[in-house]
C-alpha positions as CSV (number, residue, x, y, z in Angstrom):
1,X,5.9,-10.7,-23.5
2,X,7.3,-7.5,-21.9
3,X,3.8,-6.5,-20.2
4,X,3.0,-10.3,-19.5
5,X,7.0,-10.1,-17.2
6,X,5.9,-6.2,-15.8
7,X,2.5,-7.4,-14.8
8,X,3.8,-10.5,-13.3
9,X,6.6,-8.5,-11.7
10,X,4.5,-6.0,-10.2
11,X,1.8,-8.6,-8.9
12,X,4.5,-10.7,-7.4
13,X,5.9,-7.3,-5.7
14,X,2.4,-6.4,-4.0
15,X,1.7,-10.1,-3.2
16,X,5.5,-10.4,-1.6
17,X,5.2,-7.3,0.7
18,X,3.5,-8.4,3.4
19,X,6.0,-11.6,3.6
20,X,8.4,-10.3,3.3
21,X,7.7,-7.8,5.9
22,X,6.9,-10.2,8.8
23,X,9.6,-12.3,8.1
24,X,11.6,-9.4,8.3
25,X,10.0,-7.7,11.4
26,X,10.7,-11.1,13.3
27,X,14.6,-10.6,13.0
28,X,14.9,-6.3,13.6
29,X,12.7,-4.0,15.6
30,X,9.7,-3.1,13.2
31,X,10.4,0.9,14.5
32,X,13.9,0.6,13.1
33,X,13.0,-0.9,10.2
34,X,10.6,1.2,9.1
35,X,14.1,3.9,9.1
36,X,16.4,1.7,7.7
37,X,14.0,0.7,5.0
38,X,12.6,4.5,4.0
39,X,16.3,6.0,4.4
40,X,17.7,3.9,2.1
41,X,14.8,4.6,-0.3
42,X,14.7,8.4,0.2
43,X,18.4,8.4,-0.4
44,X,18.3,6.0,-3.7
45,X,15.0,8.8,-4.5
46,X,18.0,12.3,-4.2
47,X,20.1,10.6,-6.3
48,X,17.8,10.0,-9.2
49,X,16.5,13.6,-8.2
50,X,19.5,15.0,-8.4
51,X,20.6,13.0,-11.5
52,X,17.6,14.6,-12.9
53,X,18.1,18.2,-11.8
54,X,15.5,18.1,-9.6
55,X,14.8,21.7,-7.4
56,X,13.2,22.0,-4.1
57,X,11.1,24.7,-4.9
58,X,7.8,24.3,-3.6
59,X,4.9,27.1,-3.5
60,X,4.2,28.2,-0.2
61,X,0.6,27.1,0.0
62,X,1.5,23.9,-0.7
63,X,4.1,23.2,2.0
64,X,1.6,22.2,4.9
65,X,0.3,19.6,2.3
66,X,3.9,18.2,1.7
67,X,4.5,18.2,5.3
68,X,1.1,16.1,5.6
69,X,2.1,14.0,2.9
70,X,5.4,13.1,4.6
71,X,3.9,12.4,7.6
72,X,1.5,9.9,6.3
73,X,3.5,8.0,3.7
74,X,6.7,7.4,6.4
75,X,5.9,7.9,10.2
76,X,1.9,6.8,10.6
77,X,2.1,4.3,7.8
78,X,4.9,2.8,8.6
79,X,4.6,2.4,11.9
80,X,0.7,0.8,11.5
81,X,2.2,-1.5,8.8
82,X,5.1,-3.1,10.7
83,X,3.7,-3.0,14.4
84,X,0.6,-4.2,13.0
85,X,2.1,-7.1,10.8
86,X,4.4,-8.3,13.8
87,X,1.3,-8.6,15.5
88,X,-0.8,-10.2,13.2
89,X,-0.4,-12.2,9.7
90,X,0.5,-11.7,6.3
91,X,-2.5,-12.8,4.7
92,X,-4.4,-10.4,6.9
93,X,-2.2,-7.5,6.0
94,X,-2.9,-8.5,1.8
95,X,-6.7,-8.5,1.9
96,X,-6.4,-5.3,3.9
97,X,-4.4,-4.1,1.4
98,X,-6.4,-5.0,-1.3
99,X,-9.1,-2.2,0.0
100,X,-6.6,1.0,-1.0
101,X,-8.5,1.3,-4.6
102,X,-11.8,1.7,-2.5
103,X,-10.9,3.5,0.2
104,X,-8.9,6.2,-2.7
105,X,-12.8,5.9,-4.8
106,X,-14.2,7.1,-1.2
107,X,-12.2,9.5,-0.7
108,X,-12.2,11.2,-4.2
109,X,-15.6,11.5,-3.5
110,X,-15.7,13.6,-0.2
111,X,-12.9,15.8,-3.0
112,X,-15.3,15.8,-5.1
113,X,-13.4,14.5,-8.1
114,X,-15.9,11.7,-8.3
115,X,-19.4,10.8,-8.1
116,X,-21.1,8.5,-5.9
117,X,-23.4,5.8,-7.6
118,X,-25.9,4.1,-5.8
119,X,-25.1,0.4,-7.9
120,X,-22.0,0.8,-6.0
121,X,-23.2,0.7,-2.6
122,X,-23.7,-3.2,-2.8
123,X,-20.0,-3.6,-3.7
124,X,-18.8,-1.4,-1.2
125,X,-20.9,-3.1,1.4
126,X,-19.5,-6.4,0.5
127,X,-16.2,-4.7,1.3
128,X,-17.3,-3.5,4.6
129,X,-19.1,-6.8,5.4
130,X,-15.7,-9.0,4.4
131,X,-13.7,-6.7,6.5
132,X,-16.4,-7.0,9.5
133,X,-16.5,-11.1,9.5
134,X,-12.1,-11.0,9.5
135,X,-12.2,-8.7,12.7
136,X,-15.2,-10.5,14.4
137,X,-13.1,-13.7,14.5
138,X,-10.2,-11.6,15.7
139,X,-12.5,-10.7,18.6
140,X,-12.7,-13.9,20.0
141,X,-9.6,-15.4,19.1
142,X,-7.6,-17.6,21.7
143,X,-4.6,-15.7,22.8
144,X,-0.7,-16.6,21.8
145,X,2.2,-14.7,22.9
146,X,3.4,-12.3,20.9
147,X,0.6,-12.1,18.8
148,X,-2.9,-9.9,19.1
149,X,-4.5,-10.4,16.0
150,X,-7.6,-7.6,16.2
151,X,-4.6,-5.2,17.7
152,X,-3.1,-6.2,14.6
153,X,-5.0,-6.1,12.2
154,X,-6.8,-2.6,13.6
155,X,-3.4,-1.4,12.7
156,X,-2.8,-3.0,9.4
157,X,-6.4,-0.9,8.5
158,X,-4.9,2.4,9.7
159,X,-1.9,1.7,7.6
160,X,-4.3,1.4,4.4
161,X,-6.4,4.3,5.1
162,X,-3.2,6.3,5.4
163,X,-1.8,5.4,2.0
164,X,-4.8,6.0,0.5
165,X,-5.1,9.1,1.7
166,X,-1.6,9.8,0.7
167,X,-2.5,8.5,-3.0
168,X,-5.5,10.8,-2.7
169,X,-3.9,13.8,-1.6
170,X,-0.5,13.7,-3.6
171,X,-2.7,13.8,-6.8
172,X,-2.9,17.1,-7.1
173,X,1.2,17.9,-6.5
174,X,1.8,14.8,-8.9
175,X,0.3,16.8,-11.4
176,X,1.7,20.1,-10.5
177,X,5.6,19.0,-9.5
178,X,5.7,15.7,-11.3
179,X,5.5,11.9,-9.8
180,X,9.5,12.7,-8.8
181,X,9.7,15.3,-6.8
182,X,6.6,14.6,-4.7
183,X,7.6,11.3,-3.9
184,X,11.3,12.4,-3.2
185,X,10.3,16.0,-1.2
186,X,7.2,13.2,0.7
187,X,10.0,10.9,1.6
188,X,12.4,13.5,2.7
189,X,10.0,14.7,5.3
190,X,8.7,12.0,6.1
191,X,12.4,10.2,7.2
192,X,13.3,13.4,9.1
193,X,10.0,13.5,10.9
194,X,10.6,9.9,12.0
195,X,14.1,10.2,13.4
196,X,12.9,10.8,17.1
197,X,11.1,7.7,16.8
198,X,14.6,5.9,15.4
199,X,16.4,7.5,18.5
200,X,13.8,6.1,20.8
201,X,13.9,2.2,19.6
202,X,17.6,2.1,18.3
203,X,18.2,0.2,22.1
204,X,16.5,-2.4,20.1
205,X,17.9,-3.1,16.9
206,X,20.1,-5.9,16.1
207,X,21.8,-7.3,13.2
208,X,22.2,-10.5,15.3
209,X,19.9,-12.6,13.9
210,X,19.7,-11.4,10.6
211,X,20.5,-14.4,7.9
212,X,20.2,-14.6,3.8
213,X,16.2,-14.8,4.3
214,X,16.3,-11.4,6.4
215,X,18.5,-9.6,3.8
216,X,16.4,-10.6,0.9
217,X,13.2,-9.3,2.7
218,X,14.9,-5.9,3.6
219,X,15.9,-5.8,-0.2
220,X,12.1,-6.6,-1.7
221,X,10.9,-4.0,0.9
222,X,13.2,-1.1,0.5
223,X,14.7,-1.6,-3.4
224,X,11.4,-3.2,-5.3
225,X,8.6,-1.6,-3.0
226,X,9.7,1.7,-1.2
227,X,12.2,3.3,-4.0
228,X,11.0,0.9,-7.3
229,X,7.1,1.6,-7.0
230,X,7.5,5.1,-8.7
231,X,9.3,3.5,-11.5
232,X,7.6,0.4,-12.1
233,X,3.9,2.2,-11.7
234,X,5.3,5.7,-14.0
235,X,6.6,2.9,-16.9
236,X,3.6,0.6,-16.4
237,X,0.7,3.2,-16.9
238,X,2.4,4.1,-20.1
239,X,2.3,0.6,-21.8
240,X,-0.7,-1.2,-20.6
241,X,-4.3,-0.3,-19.8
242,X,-4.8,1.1,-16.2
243,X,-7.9,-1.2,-16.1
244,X,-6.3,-4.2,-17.2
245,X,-3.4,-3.6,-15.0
246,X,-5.6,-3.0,-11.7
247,X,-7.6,-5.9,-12.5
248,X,-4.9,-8.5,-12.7
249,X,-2.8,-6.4,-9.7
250,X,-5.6,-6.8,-7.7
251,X,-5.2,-11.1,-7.6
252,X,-1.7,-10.2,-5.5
253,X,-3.8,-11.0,-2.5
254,X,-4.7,-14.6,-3.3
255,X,-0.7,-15.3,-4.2
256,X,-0.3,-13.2,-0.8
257,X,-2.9,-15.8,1.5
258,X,-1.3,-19.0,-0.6
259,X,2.5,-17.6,0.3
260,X,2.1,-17.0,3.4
261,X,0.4,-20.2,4.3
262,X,2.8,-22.6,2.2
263,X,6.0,-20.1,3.3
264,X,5.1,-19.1,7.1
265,X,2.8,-21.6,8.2
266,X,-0.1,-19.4,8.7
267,X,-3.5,-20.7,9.5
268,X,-6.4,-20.2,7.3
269,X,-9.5,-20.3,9.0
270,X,-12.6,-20.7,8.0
271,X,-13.8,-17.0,8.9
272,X,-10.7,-15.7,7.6
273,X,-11.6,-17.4,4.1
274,X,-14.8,-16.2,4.0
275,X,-14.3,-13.0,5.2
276,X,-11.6,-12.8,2.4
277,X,-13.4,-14.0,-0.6
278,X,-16.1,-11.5,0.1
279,X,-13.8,-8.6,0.6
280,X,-11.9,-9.2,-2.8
281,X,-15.5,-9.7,-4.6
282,X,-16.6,-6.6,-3.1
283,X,-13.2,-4.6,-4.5
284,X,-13.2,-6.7,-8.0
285,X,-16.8,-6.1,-8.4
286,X,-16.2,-2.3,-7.3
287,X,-12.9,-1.5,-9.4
288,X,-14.9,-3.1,-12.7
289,X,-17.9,-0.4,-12.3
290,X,-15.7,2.3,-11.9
291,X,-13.6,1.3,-14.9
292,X,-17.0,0.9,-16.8
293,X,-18.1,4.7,-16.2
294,X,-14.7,5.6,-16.8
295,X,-15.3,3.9,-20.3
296,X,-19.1,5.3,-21.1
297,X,-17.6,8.8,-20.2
298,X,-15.1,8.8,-22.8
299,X,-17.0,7.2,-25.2
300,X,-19.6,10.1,-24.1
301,X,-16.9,12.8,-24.8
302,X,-15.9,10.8,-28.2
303,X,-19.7,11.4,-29.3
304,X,-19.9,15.2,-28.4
305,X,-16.2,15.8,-30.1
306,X,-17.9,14.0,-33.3
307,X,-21.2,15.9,-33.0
């Protein structure tokens, strides 16, 4: 029962986000937002640091990678994901979304912590080709006011590719510094790197507007998403399979699509459906042949130990 309520807890987080997030970014400046929302988490981060007994020690050679790492998780992704949200959907932004395993397999590759595998090209190009048919209607959609959906949604793909490469890179500090300290020394940098771009929009926030609806939102993004994510995913690698938990994870899109068309209206078109049902095929399909060599290797290993 307790993994059944985490995995639904942490599905219904991921599928939320994006919702949550334009309903939100229709209210307050997303540029403000995006400070509001990490400040409160990198704060809520030095107190459990400091609770903890956290140090800022850092090796030197590892200092340009922190600074990188804070500069990707809070000023470039932010900025992609909230701009490009406002100008798009939130059933765009979860499919997109739903590409950050793939992107973090492609990129482990050019680190050369994995292998590439030729059976995997098809997946992968299902991916690619899903993505491709979602931006190609974008390309000739009718115009509306406030909205620029391949603007958008170019955005929304910048903002995956730099979490994933944030995932990628922080790897190696998690497992130096510990899951804690790199997200809290990441978020530190990356709050005070953003600060000009706070100065620069502040003109434009307002609390005006902002109802029960708006609050909630602010709450999913900064308490359950922005500061929870390292303890839900730190707890919920510990008592359930990471395969099982990324396969059922990886249906948030589908709750994010049904959402945001029963919640915000959005329409689903046919290109958008199609282009979406390859994607997620293309990262289930992907996502279950990695977890597969990851099995045959240990099973491998289990064999030599024996022999």
């Amino acid at each position: 029962m307790k993994k059944f309520i985490l995995i639904f807890f942490l599905t219904f987080t991921a599928a939320f986000t994006p919702i949550a997030a334009k309903y939100v970014v229709g209210v307050i400046s997303p540029l403000s937002l995006a400070f509001l929302r990490f400040g409160m988490a990198t704060i809520l981060l030095l107190i459990v640091f400091a609770y903890n007994n956290g140090n800022f020690n850092i090796d030197k050679k590892d200092r340009l990678l922190f600074f990188m790492l804070g500069l990707l998780v809070i000023p470039i992704n932010q900025f992609c994901f909230l701009v490009g949200v406002k100008l798009s959907v939130a059933s765009h932004s979860g499919i997109l979304y739903a590409c950050t395993p793939l992107l973090i397999y492609l990129i482990s590759i050019r680190q050369k912590n994995e292998k590439f595998e030729m059976k995997k090209l098809i997946t992968i190009s299902l991916t690619i080709i899903g993505i491709l048919v979602i931006f190609y209607e974008n390309i000739f959609a009718p115009s509306v006011p406030g909205v620029n959906f391949l603007l958008g949604d170019t955005l929304l793909f910048l903002a995956v590719a730099s979490w994933s490469v944030y995932l990628a890179f922080s790897r190696r500090l998690i497992l130096k510094y510990g899951a804690l300290k790199t997200q809290t020394v990441s978020f530190l940098i990356g709050i005070i790197l953003y600060i000009p771009i706070f100065l620069f929009d502040v003109k434009n926030l307002s609390f005006e507007n902002v109802n029960g609806y708006v609050i909630l939102g602010f709450l999913h993004l900064t308490v359950l998403v922005a500061f929870g994510s390292y303890f839900l995913y730190s707890y919920s690698v510990k008592v359930i399979k990471t395969s099982t938990l990324t396969t059922l994870t990886n249906t948030s899109p589908v709750f994010t699509i049904l959402f945001s068309w029963v919640l915000l209206n959005e329409n689903l078109s046919y290109f958008f459906i199609i282009g979406a049902v390859i994607t997620m095929t293309g990262v289930i399909l992907t996502q279950m042949q990695k977890d597969e060599t990851l099995i045959a290797n240990i099973e491998r290993s289990d064999l030599n130990d024996r022999q």
